[in-house]
C-alpha positions, -999 to 999 in steps of 0.1 A, spaced: 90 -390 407 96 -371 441 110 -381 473 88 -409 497 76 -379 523 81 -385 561 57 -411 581 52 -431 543 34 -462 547 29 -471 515 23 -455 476 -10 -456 465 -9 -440 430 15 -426 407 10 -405 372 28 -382 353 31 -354 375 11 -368 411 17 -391 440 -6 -404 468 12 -416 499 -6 -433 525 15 -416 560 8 -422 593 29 -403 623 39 -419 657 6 -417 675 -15 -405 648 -41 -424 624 -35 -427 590 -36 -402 562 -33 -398 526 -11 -373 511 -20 -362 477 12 -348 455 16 -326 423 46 -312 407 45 -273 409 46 -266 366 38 -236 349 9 -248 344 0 -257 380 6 -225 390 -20 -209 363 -44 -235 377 -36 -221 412 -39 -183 404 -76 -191 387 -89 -216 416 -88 -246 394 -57 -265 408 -64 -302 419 -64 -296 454 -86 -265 451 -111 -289 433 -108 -314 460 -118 -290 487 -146 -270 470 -158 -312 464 -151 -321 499 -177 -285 507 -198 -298 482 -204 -338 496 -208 -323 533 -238 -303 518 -252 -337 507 -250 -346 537 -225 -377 531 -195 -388 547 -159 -384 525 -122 -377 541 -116 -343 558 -87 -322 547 -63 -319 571 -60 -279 568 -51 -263 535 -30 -271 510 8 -262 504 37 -261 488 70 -282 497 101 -288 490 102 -329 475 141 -336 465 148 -310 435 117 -301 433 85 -282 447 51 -300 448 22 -287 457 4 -309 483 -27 -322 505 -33 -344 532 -69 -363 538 -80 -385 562 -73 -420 552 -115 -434 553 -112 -471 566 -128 -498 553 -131 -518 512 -136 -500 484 -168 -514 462 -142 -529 439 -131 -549 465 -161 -558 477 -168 -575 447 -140 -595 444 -152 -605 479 -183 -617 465 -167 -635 436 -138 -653 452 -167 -662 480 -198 -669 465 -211 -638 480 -222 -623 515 -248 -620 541 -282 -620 522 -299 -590 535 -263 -572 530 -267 -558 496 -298 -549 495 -287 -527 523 -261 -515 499 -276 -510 468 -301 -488 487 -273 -467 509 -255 -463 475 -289 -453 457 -291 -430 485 -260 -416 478 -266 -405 442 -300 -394 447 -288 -364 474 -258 -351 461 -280 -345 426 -306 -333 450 -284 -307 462 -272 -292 428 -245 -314 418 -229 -343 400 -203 -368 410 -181 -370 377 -162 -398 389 -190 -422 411 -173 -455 404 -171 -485 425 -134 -476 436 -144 -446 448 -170 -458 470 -158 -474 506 -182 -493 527 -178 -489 558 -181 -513 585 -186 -514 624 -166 -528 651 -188 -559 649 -190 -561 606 -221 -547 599 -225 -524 574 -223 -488 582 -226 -470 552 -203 -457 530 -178 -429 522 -174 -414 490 -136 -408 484 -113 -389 455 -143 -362 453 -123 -341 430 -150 -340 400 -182 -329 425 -196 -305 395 -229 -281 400 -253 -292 373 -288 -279 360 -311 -309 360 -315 -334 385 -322 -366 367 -290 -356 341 -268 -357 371 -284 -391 386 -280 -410 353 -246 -396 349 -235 -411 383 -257 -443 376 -242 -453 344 -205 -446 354 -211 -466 387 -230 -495 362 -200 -493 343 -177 -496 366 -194 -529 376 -196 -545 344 -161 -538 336 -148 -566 361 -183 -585 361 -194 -578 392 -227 -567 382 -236 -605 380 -232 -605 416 -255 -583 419 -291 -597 431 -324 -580 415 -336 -571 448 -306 -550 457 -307 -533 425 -347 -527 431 -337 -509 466 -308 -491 448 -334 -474 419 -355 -466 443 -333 -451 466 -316 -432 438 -347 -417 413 -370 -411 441 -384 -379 439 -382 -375 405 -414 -381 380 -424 -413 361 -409 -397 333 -377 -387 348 -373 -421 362 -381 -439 327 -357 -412 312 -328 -421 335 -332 -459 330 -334 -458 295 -298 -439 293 -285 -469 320 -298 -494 296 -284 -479 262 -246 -473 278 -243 -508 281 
């Protein structure tokens, strides 16, 4: 669609009118550049504050008030010059480590992990959901390949980064948001069968992490729209 950009590592997506590059420049770490073709219609999105990469920062704002890690923008965004065309562009840090998708193949293809690992997890995960609806806000797109754990110079698990924030919505009621992001994320599982993987007491720590707070109602409320997606 355009041009590979300068320092390109590798292409990590590509749709009708977007790229994402991974770059990395001499002496630099690695980033991801996010591309869109500059169309009428871009340029509308631009002029109202609704553009793609105008969404991704006001996100990017939004997860740092949850107090959760995701890539930094690297500055603003901008428009180039790609080939014949003009794209409008965004570059992110690059957030090390394996998606949850991946993690589950992991666990397929191995017969699973350390024992106490997902439990540890499920809960940081739970954890997850439950602040940034604590804060005012839903995650539109909370799926396990948007979720990166992140590990330690020695392995352990250190957590995890929440990456391609571009739906981070404000929303009205608390529970709504943590079902929303429950059942996509539950979805997400059960769509490549990882959720068999899954052990009861990790998904114990990750309900508690993620409806506490709320009230018995609240909590029975949320499950029940978990349970009836499936």
């Amino acid at each position: 669609m355009f041009d590979p950009p300068a320092h390109a590592l590798e292409k990590l997506k590509e749709e009708d009118t977007r790229d994402v590059w991974l770059i990395q420049r001499p002496g630099e770490t690695r980033h991801v550049l996010k591309r869109w073709r500059l169309t009428p219609a871009m340029a509308l999105r631009i002029f109202i504050g609704l553009s793609p990469p105008q969404r991704i920062l006001r996100s990017i704002a939004r997860i740092d008030a949850a107090g959760l890690p995701t890539p930094r923008a690297m500055g603003w965004w901008s428009c180039r010059r790609s080939g014949r065309r003009i794209v409008v562009q965004l570059e992110l840090d690059y957030a090390e480590g394996e998606t949850l998708h991946e993690y589950g193949l992991g666990c397929q293809h191995n017969g699973g992990s350390q024992p106490d690992e997902p439990v540890r997890l499920g809960r940081t995960i739970g954890y997850a959901i439950a602040s940034i609806a604590r804060r005012g806000y839903v995650h539109r797109d909370f799926k396990s390949g948007n979720i990166v754990v992140a590990r330690g110079g020695d392995g352990a698990l250190r957590g995890v980064t929440l990456i391609d924030t571009d739906g981070v919505h404000p929303v009205r009621q608390r529970s709504a948001a943590i079902a929303r992001m429950a059942r996509q994320l539950d979805q997400s599982l059960r769509n490549f069968s990882f959720d068999r993987h899954v052990s009861p007491r990790a998904r114990m720590a990750f309900w508690r992490a993620a409806l506490a707070g709320l009230r018995r109602a609240e909590r029975l409320e949320v499950r029940r729209i978990v349970r009836e997606s499936r």
